[in-house]
PyMOL Python script that loads the backbone (N, CA, C, O; Angstrom):
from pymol import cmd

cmd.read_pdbstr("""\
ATOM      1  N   UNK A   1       3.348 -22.933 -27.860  1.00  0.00           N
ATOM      2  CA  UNK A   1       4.656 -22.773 -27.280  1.00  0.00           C
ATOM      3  C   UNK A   1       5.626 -23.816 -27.839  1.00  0.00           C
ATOM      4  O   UNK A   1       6.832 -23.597 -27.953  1.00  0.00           O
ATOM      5  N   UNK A   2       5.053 -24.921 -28.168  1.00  0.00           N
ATOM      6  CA  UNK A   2       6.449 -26.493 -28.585  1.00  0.00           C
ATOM      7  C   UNK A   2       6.472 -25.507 -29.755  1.00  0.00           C
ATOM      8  O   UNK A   2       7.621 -25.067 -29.797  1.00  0.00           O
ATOM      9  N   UNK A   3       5.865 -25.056 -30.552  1.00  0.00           N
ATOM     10  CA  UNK A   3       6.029 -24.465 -32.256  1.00  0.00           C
ATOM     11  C   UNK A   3       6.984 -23.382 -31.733  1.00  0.00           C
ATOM     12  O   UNK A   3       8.155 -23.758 -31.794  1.00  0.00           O
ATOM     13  N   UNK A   4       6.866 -22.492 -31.375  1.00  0.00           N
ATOM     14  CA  UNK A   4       7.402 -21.766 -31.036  1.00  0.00           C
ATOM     15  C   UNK A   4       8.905 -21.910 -30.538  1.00  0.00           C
ATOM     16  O   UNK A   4       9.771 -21.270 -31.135  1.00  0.00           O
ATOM     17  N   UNK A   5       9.321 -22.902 -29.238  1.00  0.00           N
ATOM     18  CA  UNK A   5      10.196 -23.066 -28.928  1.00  0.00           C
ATOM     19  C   UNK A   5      11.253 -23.872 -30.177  1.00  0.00           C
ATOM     20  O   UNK A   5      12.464 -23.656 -30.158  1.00  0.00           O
ATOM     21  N   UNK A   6      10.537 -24.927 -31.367  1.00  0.00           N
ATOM     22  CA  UNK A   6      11.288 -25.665 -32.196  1.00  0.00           C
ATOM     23  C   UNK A   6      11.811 -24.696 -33.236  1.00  0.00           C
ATOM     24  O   UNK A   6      12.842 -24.929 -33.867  1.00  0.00           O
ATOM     25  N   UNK A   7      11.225 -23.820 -33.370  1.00  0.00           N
ATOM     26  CA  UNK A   7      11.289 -22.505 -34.167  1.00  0.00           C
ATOM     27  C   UNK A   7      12.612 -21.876 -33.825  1.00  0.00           C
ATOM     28  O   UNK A   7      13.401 -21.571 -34.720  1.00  0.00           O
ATOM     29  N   UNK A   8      12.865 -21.682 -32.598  1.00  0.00           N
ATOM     30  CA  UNK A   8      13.125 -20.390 -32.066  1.00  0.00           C
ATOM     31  C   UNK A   8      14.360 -21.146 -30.923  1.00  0.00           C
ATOM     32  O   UNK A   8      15.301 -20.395 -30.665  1.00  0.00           O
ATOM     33  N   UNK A   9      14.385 -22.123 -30.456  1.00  0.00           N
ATOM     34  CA  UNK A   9      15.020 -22.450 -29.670  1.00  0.00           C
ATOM     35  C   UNK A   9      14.745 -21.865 -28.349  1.00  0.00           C
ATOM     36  O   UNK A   9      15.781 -21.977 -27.695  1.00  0.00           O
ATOM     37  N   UNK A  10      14.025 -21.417 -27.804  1.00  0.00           N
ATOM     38  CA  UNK A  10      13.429 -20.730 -26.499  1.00  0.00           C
ATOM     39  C   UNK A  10      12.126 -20.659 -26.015  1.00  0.00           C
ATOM     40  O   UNK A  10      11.404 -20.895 -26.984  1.00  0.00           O
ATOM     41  N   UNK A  11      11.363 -20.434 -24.909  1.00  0.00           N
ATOM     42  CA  UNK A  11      10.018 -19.981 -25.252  1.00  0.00           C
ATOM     43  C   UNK A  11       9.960 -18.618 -25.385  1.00  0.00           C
ATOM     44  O   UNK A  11      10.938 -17.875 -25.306  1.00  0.00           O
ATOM     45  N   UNK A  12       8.579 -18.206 -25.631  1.00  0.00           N
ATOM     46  CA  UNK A  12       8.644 -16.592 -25.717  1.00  0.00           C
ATOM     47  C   UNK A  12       8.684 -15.713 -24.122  1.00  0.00           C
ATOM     48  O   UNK A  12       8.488 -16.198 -23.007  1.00  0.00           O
ATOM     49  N   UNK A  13       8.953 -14.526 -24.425  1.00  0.00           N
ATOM     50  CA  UNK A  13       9.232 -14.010 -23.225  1.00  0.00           C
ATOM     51  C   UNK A  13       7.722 -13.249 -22.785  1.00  0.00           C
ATOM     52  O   UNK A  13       6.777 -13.342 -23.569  1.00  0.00           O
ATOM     53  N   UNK A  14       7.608 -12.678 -21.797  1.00  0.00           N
ATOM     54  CA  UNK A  14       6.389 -12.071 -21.654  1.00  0.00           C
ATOM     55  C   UNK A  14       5.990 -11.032 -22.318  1.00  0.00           C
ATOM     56  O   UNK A  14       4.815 -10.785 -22.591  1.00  0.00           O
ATOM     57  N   UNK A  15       7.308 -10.120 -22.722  1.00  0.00           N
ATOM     58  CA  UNK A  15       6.516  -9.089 -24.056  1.00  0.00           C
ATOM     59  C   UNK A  15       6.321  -9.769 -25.413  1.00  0.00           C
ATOM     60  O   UNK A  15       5.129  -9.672 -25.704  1.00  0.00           O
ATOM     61  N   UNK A  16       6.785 -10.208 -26.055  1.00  0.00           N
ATOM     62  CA  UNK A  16       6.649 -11.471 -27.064  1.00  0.00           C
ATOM     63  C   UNK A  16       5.049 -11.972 -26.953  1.00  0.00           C
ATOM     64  O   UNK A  16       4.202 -11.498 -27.710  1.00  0.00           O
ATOM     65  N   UNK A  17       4.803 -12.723 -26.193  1.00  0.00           N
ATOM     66  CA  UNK A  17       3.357 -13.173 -25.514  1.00  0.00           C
ATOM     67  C   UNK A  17       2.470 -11.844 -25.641  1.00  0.00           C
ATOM     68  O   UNK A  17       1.406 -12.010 -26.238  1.00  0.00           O
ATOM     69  N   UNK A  18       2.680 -10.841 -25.279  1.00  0.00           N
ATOM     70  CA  UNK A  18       1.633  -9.572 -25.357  1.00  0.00           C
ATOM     71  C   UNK A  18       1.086  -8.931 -26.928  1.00  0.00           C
ATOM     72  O   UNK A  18      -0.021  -8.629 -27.375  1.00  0.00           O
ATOM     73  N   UNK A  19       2.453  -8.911 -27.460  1.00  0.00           N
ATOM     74  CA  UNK A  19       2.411  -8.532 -28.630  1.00  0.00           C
ATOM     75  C   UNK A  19       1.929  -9.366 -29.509  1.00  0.00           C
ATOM     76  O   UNK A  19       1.508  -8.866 -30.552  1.00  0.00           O
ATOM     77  N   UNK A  20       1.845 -11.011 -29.323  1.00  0.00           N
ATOM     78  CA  UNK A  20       0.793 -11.518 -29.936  1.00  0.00           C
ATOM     79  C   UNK A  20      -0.376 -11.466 -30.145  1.00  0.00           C
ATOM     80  O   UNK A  20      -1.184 -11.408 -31.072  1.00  0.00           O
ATOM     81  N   UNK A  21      -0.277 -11.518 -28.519  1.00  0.00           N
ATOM     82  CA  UNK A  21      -1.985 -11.200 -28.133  1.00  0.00           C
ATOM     83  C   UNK A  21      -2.726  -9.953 -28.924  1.00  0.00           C
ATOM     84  O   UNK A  21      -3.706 -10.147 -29.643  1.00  0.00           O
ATOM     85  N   UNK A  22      -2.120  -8.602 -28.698  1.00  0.00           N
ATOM     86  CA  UNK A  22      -2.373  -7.702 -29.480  1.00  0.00           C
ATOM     87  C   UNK A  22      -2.404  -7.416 -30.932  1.00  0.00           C
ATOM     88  O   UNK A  22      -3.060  -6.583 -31.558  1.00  0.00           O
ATOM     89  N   UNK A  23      -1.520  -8.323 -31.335  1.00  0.00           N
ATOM     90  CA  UNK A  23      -1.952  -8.325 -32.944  1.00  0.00           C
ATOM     91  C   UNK A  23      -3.256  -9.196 -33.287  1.00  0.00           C
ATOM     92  O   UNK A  23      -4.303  -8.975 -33.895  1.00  0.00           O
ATOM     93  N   UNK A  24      -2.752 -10.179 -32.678  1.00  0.00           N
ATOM     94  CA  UNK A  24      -4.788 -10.962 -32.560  1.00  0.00           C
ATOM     95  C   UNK A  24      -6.014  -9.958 -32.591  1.00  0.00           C
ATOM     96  O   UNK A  24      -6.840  -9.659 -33.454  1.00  0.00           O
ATOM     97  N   UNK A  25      -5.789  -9.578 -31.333  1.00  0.00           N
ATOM     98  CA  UNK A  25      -6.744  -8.832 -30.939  1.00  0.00           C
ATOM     99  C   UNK A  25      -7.406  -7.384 -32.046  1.00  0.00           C
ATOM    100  O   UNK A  25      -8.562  -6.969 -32.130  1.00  0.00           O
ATOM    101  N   UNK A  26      -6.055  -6.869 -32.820  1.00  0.00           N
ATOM    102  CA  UNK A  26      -6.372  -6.083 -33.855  1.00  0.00           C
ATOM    103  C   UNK A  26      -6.682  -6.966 -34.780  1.00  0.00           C
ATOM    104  O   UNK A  26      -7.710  -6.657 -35.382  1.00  0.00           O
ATOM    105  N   UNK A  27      -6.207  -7.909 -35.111  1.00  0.00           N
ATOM    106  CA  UNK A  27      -6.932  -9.020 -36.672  1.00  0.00           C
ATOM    107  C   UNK A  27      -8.382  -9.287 -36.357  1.00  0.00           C
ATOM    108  O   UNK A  27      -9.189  -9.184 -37.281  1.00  0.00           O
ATOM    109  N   UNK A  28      -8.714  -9.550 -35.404  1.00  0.00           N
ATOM    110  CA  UNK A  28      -9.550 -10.154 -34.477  1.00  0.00           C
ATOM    111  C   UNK A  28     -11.004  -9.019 -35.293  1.00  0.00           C
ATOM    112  O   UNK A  28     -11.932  -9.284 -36.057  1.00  0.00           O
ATOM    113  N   UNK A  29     -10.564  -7.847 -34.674  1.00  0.00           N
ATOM    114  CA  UNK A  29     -11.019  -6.168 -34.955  1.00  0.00           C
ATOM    115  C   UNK A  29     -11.288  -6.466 -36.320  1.00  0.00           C
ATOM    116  O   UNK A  29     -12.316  -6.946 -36.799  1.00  0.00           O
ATOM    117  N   UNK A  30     -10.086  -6.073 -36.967  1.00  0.00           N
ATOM    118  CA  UNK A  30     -10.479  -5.774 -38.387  1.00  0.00           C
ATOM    119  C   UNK A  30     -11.647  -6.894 -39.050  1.00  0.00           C
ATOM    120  O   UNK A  30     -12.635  -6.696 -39.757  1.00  0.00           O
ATOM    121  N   UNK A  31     -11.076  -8.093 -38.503  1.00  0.00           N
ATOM    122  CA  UNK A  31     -12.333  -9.126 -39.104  1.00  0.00           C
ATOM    123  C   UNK A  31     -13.869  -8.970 -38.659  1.00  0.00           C
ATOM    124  O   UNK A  31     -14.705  -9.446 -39.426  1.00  0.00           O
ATOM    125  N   UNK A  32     -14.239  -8.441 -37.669  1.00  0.00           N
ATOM    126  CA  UNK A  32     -14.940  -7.767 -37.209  1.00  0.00           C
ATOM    127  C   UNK A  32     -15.638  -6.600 -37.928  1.00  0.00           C
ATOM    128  O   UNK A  32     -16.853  -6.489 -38.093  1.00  0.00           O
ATOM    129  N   UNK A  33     -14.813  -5.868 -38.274  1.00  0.00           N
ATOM    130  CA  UNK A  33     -15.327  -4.395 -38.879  1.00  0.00           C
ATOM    131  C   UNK A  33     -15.829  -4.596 -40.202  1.00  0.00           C
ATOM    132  O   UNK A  33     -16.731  -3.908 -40.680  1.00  0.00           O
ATOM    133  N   UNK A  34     -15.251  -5.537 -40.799  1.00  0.00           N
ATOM    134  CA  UNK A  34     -15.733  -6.073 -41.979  1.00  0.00           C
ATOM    135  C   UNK A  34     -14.763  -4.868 -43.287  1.00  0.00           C
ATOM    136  O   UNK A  34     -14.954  -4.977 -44.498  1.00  0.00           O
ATOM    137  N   UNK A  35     -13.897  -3.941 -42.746  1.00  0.00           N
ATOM    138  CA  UNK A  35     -13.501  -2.894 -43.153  1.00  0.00           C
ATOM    139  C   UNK A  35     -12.059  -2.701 -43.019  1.00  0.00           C
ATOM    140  O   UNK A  35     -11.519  -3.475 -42.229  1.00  0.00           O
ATOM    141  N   UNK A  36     -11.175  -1.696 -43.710  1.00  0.00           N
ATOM    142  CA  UNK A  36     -10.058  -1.660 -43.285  1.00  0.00           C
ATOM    143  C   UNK A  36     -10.042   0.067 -43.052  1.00  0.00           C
ATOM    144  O   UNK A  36      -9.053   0.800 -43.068  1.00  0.00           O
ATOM    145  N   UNK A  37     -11.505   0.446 -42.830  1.00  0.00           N
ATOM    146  CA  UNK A  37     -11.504   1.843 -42.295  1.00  0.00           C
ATOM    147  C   UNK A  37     -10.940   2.199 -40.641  1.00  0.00           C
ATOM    148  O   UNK A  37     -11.453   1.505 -39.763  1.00  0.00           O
ATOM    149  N   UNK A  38     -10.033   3.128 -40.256  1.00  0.00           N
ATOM    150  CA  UNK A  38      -9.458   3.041 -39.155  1.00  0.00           C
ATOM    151  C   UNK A  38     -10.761   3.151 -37.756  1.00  0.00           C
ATOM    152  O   UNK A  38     -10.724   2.432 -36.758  1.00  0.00           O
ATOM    153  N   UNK A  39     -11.898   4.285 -38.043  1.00  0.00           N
ATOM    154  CA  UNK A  39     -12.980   4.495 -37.042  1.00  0.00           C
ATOM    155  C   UNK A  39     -13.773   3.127 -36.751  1.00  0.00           C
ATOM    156  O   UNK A  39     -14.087   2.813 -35.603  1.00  0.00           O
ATOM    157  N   UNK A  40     -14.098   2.270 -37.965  1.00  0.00           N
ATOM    158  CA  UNK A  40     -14.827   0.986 -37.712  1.00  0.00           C
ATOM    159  C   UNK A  40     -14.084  -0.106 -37.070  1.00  0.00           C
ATOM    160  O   UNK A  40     -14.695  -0.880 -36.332  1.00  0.00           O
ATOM    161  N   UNK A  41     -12.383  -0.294 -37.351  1.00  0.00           N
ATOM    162  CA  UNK A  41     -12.153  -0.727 -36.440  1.00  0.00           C
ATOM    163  C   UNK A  41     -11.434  -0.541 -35.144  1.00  0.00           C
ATOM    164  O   UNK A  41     -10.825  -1.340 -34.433  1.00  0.00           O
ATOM    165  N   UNK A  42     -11.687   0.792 -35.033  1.00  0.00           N
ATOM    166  CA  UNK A  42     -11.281   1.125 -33.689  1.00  0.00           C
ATOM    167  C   UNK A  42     -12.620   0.913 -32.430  1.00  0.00           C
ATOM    168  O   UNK A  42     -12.520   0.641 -31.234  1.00  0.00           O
ATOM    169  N   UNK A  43     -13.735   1.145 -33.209  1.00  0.00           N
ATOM    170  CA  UNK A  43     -15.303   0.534 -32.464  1.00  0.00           C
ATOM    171  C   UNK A  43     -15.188  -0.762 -32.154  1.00  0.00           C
ATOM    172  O   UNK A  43     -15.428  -1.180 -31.021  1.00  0.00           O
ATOM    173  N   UNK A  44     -14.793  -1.547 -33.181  1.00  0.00           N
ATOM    174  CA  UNK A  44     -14.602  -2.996 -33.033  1.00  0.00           C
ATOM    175  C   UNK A  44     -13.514  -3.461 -31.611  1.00  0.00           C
ATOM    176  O   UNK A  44     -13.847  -4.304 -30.778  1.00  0.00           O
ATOM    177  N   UNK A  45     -12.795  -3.047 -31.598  1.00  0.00           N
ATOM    178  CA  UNK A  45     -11.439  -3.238 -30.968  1.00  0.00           C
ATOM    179  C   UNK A  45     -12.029  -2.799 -29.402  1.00  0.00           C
ATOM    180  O   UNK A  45     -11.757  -3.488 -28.418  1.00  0.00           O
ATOM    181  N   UNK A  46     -12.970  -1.411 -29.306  1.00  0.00           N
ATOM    182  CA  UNK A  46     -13.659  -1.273 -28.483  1.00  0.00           C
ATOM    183  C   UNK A  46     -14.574  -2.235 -27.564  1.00  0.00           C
ATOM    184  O   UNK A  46     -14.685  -2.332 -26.342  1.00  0.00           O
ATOM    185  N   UNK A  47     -15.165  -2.887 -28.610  1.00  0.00           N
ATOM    186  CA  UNK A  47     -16.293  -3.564 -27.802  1.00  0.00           C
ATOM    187  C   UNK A  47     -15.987  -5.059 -27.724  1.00  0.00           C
ATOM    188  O   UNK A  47     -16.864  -5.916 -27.613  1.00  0.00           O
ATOM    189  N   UNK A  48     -14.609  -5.318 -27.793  1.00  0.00           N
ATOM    190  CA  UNK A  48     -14.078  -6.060 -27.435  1.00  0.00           C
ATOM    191  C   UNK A  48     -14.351  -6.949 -26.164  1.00  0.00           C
ATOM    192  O   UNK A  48     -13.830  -6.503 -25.141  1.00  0.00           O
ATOM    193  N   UNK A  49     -15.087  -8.155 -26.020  1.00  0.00           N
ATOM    194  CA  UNK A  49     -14.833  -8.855 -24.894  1.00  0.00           C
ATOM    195  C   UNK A  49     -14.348  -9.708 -24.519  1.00  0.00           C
ATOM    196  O   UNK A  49     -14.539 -10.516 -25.428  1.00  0.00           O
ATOM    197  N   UNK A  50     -13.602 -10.375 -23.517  1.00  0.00           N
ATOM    198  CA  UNK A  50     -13.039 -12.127 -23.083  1.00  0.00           C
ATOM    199  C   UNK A  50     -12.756 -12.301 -24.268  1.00  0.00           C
ATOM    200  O   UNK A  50     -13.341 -13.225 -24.833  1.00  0.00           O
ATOM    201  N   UNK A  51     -11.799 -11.507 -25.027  1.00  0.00           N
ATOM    202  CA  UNK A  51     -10.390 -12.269 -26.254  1.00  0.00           C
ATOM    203  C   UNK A  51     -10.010 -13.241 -25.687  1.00  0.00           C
ATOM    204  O   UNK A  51      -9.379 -13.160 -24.633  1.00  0.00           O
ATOM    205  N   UNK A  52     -10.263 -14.190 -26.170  1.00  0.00           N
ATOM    206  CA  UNK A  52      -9.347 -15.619 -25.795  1.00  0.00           C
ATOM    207  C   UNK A  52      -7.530 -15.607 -26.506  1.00  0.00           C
ATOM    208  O   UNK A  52      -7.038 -16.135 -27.503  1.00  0.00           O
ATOM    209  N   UNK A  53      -6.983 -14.764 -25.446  1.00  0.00           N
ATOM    210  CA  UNK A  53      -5.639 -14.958 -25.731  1.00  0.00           C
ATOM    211  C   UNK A  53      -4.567 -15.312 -25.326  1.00  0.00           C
ATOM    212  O   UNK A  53      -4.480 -15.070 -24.122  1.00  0.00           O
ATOM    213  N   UNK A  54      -3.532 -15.855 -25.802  1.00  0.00           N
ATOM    214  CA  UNK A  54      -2.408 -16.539 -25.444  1.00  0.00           C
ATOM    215  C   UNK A  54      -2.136 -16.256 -23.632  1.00  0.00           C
ATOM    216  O   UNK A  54      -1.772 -16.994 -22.716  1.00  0.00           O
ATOM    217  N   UNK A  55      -2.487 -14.955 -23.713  1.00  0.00           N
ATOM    218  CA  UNK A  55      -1.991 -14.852 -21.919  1.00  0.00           C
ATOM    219  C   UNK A  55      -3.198 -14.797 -21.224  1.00  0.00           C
ATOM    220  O   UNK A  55      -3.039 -14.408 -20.067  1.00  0.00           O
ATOM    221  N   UNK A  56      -4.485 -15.082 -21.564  1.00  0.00           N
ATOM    222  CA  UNK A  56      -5.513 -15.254 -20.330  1.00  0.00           C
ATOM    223  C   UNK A  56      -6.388 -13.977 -21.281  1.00  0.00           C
ATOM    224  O   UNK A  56      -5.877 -13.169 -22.057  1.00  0.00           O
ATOM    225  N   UNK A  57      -8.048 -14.144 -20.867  1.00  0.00           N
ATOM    226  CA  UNK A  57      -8.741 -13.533 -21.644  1.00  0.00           C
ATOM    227  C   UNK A  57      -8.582 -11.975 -21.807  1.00  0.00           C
ATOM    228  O   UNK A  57      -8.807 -11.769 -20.614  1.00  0.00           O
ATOM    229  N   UNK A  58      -8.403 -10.872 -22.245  1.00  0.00           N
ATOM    230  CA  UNK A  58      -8.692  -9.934 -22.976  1.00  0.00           C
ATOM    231  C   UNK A  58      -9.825  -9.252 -23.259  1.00  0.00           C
ATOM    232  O   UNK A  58     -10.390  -9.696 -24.258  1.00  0.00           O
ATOM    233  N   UNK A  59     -10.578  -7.967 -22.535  1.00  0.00           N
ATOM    234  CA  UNK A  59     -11.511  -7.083 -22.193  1.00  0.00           C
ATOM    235  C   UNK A  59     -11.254  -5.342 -22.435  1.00  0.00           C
ATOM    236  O   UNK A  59     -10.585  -4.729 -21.602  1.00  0.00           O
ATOM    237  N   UNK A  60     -11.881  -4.583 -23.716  1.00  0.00           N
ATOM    238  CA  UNK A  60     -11.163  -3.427 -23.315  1.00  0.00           C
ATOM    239  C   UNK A  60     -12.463  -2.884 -22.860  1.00  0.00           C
ATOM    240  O   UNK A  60     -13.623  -3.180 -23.144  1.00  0.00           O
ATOM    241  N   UNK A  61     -11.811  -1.796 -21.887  1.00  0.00           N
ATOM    242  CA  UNK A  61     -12.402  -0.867 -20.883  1.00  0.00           C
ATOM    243  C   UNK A  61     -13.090   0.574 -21.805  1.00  0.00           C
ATOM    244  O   UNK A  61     -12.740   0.704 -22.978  1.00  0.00           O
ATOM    245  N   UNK A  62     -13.920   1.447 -21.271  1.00  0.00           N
ATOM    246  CA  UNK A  62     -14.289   2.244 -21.746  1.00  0.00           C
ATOM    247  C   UNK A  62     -13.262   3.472 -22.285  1.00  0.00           C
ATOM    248  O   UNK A  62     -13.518   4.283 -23.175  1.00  0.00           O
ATOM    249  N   UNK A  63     -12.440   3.406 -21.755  1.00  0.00           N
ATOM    250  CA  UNK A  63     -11.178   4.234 -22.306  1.00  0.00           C
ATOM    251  C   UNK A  63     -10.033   3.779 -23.153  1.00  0.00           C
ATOM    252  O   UNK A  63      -8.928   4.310 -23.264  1.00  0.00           O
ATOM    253  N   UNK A  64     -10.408   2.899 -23.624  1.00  0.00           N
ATOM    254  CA  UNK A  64      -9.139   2.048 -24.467  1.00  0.00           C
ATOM    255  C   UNK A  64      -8.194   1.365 -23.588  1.00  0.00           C
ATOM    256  O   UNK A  64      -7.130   1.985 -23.594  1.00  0.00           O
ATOM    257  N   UNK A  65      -8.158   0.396 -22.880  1.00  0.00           N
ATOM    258  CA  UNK A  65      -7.031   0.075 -21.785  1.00  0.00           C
ATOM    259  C   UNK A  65      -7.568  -1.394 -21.762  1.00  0.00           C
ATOM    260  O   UNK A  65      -8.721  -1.635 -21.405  1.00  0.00           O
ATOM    261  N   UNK A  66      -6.696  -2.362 -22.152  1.00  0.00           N
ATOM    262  CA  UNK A  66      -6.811  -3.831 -21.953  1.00  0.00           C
ATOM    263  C   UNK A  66      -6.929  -4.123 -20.506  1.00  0.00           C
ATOM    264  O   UNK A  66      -6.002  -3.727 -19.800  1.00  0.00           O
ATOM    265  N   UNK A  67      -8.020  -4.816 -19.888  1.00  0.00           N
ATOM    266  CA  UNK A  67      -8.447  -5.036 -18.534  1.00  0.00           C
ATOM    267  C   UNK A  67      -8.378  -6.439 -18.718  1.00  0.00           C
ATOM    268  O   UNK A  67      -9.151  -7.014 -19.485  1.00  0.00           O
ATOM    269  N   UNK A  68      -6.987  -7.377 -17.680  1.00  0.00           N
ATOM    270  CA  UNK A  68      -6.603  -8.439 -18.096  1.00  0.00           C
ATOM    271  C   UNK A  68      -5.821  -9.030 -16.878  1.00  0.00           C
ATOM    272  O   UNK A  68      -5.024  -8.181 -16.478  1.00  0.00           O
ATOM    273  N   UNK A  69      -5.765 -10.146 -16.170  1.00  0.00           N
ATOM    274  CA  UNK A  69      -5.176 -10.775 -15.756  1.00  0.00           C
ATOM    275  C   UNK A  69      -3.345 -10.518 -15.901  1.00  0.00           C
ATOM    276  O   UNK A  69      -2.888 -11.037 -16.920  1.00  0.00           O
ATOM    277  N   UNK A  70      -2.572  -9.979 -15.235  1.00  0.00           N
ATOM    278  CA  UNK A  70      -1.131  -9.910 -15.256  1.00  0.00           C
ATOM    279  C   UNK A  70      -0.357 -10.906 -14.621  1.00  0.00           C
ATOM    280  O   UNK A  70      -0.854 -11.544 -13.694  1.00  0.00           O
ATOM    281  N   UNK A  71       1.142 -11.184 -15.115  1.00  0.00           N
ATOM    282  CA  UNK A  71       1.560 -12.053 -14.800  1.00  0.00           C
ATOM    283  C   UNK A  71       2.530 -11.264 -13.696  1.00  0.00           C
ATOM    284  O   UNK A  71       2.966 -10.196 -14.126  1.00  0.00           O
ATOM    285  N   UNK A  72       2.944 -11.626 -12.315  1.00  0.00           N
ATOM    286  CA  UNK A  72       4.408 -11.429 -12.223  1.00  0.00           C
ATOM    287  C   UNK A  72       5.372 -12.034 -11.966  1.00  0.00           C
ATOM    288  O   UNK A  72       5.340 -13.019 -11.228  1.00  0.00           O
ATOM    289  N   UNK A  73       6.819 -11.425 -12.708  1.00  0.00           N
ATOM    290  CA  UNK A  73       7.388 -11.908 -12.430  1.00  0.00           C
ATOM    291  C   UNK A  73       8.908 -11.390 -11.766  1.00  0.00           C
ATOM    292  O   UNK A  73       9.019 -10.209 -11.434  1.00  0.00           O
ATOM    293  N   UNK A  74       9.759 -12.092 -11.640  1.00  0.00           N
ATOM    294  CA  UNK A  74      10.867 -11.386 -11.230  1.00  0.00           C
ATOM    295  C   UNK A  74      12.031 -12.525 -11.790  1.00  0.00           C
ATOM    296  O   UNK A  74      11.832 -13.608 -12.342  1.00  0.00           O
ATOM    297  N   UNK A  75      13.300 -11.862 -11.435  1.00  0.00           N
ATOM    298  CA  UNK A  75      14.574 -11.726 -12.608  1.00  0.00           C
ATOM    299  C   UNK A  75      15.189 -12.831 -11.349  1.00  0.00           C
ATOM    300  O   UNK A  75      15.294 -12.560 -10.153  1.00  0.00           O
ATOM    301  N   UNK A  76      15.480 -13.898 -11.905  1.00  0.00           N
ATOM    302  CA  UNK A  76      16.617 -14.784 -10.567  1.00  0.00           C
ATOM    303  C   UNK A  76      17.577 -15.322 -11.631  1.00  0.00           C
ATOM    304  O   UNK A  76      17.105 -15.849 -12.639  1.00  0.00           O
ATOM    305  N   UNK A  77      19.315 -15.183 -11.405  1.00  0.00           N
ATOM    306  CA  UNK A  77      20.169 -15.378 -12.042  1.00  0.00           C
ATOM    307  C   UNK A  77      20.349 -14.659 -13.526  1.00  0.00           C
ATOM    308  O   UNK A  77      21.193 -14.973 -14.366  1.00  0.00           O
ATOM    309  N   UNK A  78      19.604 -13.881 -13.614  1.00  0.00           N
ATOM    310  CA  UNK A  78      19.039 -13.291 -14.870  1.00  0.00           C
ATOM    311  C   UNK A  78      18.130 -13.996 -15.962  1.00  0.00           C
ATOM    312  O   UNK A  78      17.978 -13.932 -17.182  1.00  0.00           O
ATOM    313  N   UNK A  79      17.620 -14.679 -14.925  1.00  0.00           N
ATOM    314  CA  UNK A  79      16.489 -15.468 -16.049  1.00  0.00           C
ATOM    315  C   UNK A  79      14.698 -14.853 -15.304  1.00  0.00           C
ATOM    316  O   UNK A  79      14.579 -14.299 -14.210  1.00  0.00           O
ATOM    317  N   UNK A  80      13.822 -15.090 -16.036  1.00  0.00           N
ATOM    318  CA  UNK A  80      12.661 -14.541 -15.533  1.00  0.00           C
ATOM    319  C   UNK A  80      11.942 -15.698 -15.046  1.00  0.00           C
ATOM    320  O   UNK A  80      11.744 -16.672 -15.773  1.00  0.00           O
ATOM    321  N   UNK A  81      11.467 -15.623 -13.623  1.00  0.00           N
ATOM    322  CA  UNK A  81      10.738 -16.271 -13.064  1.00  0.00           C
ATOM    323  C   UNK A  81       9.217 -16.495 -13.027  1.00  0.00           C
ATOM    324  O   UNK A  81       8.796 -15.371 -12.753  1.00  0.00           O
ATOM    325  N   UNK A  82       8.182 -17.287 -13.145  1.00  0.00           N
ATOM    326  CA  UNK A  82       6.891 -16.738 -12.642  1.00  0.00           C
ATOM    327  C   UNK A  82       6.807 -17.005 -11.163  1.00  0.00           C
ATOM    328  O   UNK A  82       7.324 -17.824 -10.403  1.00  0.00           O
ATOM    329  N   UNK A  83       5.905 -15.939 -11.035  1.00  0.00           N
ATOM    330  CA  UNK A  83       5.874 -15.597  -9.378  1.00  0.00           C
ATOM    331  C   UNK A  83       4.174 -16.158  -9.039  1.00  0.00           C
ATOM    332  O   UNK A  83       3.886 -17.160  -8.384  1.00  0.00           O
ATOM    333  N   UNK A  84       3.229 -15.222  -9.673  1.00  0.00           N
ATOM    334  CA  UNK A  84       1.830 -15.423  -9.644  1.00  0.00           C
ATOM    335  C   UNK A  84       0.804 -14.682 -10.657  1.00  0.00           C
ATOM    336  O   UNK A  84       1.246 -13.786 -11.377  1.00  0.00           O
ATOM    337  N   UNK A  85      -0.495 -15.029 -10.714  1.00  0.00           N
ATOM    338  CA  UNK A  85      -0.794 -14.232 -11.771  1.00  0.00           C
ATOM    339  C   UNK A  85      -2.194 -13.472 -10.779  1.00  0.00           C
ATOM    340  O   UNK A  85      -3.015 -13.906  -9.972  1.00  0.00           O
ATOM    341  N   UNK A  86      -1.953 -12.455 -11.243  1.00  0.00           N
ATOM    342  CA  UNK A  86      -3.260 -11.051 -10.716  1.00  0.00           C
ATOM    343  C   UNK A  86      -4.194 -10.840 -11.306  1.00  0.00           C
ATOM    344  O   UNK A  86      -4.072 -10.163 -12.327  1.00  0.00           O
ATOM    345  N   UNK A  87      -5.373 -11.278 -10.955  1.00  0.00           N
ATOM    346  CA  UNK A  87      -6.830 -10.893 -11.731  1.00  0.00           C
ATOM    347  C   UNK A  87      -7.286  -9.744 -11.247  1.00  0.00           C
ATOM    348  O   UNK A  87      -7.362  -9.376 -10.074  1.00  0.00           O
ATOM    349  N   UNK A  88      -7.650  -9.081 -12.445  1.00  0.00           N
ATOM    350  CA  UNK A  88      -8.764  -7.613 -12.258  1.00  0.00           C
ATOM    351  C   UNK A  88      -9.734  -7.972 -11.319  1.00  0.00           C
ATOM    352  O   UNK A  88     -10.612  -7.170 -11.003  1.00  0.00           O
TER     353      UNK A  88
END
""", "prot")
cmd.dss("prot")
cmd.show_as("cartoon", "prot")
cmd.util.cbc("prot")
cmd.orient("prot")
């Protein structure tokens, strides 16, 4: 986040934060698959467990669906607040 904010002048926002995570999580895959075939690493990406990522670990479910700790938050003055975070 300091890299980020000296970078950028801000921190990141919560979609920012996701979309990291998710590109990880596909690099993560492909390094995994050992391949840049789409079926090997879509298995990979599958059997995915406790990704250690930027927003709290990362698990996909038997149907493709990231099973993950959420943050919420809400909008005060138009800035985003954290409120609490929700475990599966």
């Amino acid at each position: 986040m300091k890299k980020y904010r000296e970078r950028h002048g801000q921190v990141p926002d919560a979609l920012g934060t996701l979309a990291y995570d998710a590109t990880n999580m596909l690099l993560e895959s492909i390094r995994k698959a050992g391949s840049d075939d789409p079926k090997k690493i879509r298995e990979a990406l599958a059997a995915m467990k406790d990704f250690p990522a930027v927003s709290g670990k990362s698990t996909m479910d038997g149907k493709g669906d990231c099973i993950k700790s959420a943050a919420i938050l809400k909008i005060e003055g138009g800035k985003q607040k954290f409120v609490k975070m929700v475990n599966p």
